[in-house]
C-alpha positions in Angstrom: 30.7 86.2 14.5 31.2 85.8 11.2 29.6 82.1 11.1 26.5 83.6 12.6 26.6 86.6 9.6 26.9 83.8 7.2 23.8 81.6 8.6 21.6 85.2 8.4 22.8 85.9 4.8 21.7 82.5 4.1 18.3 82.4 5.5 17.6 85.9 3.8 18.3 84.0 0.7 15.8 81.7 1.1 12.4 82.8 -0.9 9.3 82.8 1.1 6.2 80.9 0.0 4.2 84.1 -0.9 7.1 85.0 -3.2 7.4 81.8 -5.3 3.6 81.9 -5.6 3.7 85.4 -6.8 6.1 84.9 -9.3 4.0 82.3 -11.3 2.5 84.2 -14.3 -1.0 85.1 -13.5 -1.9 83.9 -17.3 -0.7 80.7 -16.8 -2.8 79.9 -13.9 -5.7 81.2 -15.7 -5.5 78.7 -18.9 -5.0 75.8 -15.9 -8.0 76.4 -13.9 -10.0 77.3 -17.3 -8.7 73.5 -19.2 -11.2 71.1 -19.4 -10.6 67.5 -20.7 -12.8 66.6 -23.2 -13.9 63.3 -25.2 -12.6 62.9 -28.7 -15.9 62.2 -30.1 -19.6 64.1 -28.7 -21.3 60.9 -27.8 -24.4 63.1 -26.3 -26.7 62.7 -28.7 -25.8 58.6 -29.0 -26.1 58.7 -25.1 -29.6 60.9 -25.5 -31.1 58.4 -28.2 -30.1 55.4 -26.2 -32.2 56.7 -23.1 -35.1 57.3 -25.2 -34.8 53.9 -26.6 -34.9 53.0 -23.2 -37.6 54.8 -22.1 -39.9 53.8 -25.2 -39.4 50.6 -24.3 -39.7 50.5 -20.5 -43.3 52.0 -21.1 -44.1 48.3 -21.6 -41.4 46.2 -20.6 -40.8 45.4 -16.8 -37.2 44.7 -15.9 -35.1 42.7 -18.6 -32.4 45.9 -18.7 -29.4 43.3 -19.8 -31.6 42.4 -22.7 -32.4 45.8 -24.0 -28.8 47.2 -23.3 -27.6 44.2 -25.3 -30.1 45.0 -28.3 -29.1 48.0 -28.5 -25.6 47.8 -28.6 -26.6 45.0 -31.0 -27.7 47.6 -33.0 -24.8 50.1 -32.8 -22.3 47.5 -33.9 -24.3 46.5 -36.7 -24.6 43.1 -35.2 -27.6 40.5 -34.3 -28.9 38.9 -32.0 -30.7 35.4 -31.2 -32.5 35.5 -27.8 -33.4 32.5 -25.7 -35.9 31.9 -22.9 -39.1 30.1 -22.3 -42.4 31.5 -24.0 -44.1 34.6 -22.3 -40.5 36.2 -21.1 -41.4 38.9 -23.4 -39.0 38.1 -25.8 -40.9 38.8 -28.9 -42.9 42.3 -27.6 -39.2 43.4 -26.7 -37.9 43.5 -30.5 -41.4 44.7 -31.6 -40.9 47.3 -29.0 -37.5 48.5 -30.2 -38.5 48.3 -34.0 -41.5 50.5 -33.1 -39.1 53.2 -31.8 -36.6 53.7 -34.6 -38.3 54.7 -37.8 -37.2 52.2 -40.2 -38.6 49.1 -41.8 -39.6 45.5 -39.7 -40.4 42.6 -40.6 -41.7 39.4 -38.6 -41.3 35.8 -39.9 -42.9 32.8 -38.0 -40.7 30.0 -38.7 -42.6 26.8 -39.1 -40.8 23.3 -40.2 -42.7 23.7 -43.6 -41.2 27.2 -44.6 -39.2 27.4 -48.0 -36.3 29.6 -48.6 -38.6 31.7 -50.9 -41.0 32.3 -48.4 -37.7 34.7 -46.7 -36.0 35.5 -49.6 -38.7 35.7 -52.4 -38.6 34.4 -55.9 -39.2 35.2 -59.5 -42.7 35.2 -60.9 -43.2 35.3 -64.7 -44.7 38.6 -65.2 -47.0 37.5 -68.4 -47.3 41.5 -69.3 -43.8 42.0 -70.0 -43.1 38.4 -70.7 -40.2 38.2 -68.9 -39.3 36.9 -65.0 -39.7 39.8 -62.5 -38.2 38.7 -58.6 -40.3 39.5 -55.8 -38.7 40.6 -52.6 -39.2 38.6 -49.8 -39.9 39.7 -46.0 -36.1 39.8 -45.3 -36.0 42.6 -47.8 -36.2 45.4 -44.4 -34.7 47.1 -42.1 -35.1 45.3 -38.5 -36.4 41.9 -39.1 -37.6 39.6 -36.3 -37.6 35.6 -36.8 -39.7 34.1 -34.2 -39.0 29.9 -33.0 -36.0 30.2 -35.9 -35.0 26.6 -34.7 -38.5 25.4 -35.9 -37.5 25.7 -39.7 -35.0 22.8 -41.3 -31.6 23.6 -41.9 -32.2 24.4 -45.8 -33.8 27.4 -45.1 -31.6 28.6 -42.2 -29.1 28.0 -44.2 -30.7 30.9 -46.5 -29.8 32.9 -43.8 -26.1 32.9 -44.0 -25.5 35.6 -46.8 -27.7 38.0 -45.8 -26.6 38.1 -42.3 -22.7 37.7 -42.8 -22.9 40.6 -46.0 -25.9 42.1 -46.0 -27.1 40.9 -49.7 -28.8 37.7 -51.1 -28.4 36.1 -54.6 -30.2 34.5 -57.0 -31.0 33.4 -59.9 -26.8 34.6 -60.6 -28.5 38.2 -59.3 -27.1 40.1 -56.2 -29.2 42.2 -54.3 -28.0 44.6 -51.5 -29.9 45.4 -48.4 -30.5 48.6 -46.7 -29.2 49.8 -44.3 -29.8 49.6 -40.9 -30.1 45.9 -41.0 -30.4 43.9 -37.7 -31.5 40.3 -37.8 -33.6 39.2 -34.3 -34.3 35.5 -34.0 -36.0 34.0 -30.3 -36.1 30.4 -29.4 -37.7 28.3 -27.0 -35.2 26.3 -25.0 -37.3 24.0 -23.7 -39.5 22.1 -26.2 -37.7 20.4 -28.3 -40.3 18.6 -30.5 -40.2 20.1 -33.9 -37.2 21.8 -33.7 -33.7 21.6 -35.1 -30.7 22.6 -33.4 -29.1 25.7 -35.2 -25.7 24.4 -36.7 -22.2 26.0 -35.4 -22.1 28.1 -38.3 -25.0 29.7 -38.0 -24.7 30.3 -34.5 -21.6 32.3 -35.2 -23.1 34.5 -37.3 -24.7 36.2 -34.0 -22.9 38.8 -32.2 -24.8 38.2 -28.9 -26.6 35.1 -27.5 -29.1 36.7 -25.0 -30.3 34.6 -22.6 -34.1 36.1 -20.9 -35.4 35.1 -17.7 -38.1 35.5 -15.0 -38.8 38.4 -13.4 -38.3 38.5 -9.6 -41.2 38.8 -7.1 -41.7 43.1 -7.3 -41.4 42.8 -11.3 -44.4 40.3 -11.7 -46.6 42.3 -9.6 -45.2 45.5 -12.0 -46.1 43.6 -14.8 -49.7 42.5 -13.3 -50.4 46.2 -12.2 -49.7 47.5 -15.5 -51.7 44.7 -17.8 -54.8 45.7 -14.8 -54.4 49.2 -15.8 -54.2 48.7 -19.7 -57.4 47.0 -19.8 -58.2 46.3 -23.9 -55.6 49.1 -24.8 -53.1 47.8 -27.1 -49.4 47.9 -25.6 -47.5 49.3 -28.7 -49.7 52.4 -29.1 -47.5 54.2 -26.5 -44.8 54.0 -28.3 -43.2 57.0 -30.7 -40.7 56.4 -33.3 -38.1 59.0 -33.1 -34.7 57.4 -34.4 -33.9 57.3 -38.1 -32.0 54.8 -40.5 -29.6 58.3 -41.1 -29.1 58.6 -37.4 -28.3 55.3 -36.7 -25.9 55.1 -39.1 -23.9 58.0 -37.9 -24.1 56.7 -34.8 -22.9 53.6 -35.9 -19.9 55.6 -37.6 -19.5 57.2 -33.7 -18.9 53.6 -32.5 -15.9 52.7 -34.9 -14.0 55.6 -34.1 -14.3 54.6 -30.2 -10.2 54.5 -28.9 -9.1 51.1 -28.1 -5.4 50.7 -26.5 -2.7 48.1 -27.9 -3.2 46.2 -24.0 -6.5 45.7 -24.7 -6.6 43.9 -28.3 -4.2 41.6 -26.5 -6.1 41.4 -23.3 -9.4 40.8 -26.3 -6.8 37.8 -28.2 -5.7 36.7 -24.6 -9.6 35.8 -23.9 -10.1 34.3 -27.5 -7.0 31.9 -27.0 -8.0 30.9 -23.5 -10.9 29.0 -25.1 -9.3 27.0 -27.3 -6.6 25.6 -24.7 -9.4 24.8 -22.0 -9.9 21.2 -21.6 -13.6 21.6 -20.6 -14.5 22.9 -24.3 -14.6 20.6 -27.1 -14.5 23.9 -29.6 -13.0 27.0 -28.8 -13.9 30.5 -30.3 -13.1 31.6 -33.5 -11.0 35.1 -34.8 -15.2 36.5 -35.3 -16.1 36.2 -31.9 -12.4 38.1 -30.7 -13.9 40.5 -33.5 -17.7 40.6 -31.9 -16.1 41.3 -28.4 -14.4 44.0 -30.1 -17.2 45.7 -31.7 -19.4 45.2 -28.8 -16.9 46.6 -26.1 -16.6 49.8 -28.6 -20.5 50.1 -28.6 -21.0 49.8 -24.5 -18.4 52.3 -23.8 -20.5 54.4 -26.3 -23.7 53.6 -24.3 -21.8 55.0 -21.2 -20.0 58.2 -23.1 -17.3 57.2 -23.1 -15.3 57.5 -26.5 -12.6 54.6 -24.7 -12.8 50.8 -24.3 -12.0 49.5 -20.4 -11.6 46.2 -19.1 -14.7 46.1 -18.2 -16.4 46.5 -21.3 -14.6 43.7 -22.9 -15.8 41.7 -19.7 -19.6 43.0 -20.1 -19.1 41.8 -23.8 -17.4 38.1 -23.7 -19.9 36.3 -22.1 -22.4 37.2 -24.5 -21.1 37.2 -27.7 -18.7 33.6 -26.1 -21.0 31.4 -24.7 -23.0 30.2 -28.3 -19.7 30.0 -29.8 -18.2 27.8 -27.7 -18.9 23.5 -26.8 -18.6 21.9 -23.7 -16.9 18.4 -24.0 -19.2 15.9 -23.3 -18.3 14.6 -20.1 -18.3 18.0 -18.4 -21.6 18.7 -19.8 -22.9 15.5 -18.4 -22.0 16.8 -15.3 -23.9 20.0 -15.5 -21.4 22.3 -16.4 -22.4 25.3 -19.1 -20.3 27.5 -21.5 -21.1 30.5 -19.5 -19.9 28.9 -16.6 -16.4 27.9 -17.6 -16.6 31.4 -19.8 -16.6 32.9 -16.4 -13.9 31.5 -15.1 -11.8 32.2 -18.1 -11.9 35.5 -17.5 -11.4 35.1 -14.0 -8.1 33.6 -14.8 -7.0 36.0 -17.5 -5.0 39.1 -16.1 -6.8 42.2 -16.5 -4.5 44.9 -18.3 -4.1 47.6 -16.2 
């Protein structure tokens, strides 16, 4: 009897369900359903802008999405960019295209195997007036400027381009002059005809966050592109476009993209990627600490793209091929053999654990 009284005290003891629940303070469930997790940084605006870039420039341009994402990010991390493809990929109208929609300065130079550093840089004219030398800014003196064929010109006046690109100033004549901001260099080149070119030295390559490669459009794009040239008739194809963004705006969203979170795992999974390259033995030349620095920058500037104020894996992965594959040599005997950077690039990052 007194076992079974025992066993009944006990299971009065226990609480039921609707009493545990009831005991929670109603307060506290309150502030729990209310929280809401939110980013660090408000990236809306960014993300707003970057769709209206988008949008300016799909008016005109069929398809090519990977190279206007990667202009555009270009752009954010203060970077530039050399694109590559055959003529008529629309390689040129596309950086015309995004110039037209931010309100700042362009500039376009036609390099030619004749063109002096002067004609880029400009030069000093005797002004007989004041009697005295007066320099004369050259095209590169802009915001956005846009080098068409730059592996037409010779190496001396590519070689003009170093300073500006890597610091943003020129000198001469013992004079330094500093360029406004937003600045964004945007060079094409034809990768097929070779006559009258010269291959851009290592150096120079380097200084280009991304190498953005352009091609065809499939089979429904061409027609796209055939319907909308039918409909334009003699209209011209930039008149569509509204400038909207200005050199104040991009800068603060520029500002946006270096305060983007990137965890400890990741700047080693970033070094991990960077090392890889110069231990394969299919590459002659690995990449250098600027291009583990340009997948940084980039990777911070797509996760702004998708509002995200955090770098993943996958935005380091979205990044390396670009910003790797001009940095990078293939040793001669794999090359013979077909292989590309991009190719053993891939694989490298198959063969790199992800950081999870």
């Amino acid at each position: 009897m007194d076992e079974n009284k025992e066993e009944k005290d006990h299971q009065d003891f226990i609480p039921k369900p609707e009493d545990v629940v009831s005991s929670i303070d109603d307060s506290a469930l309150k502030e729990t359903n209310d929280l809401q997790f939110k980013s660090r940084l408000d990236l809306t605006e960014l993300q707003n802008s970057v769709e209206k870039i988008k949008h300016e420039v799909g008016k005109v341009i069929v398809g090519q999405k990977d190279m206007v994402d990667m202009l555009i990010a270009s752009l954010l991390a203060k970077g530039h960019s050399l694109i590559e493809g055959v003529p008529g990929v629309a390689k040129t109208i596309t950086a015309k295209l995004l110039a037209k929609s931010l309100s700042v300065g362009f500039s376009r130079i036609q390099f030619t195997p004749d063109l002096m550093p002067s004609d880029i840089l400009g030069t000093s004219v005797f002004n007989l007036k004041d009697s005295e030398f007066e320099f004369k800014k050259g095209p590169i003196f802009s915001n956005m400027i846009l080098i068409d064929e730059i592996n037409r010109a010779p190496a001396k006046t590519q070689a003009a381009l170093f300073e500006v690109m890597e610091e943003q100033q020129i000198t001469i004549d013992g004079n330094k002059f500093k360029l406004e901001s937003p600045f964004m260099v945007l060079a094409t080149q034809n990768p097929v005809e070779q006559e009258g070119t010269y291959r851009l030295p290592e150096a120079q390559l380097d200084r280009f966050l991304f190498k953005i490669d352009v091609d065809y459009p499939n089979l429904d794009e061409e027609i796209e592109i055939l319907s909308r040239e039918h409909q334009l008739r003699d209209t011209e194809k930039t008149e569509t476009i509204s400038s909207f963004l200005t050199a104040k705006q991009i800068a603060e969203y520029q500002n946006l993209v270096t305060q983007i979170l990137v965890e400890e795992h990741l700047l080693k999974y970033i070094a991990e990627l960077i090392v890889a390259t110069r231990s394969n033995r299919f590459l002659y030349l690995g990449a250098s600490p600027r291009a583990s620095i340009a997948i940084l920058k980039s990777s911070k500037a797509f996760a702004a793209m998708s509002g995200r104020d955090f770098v993943t894996p996958e935005d380091i992965k979205r990044a390396a091929i670009p910003v790797l594959h001009h940095r990078v040599i293939v040793t001669p005997e794999r090359e013979m053999e077909g292989v590309s950077s991009k190719q053993i690039i891939k694989q490298i990052i198959e063969t790199v654990e992800i950081p999870r």
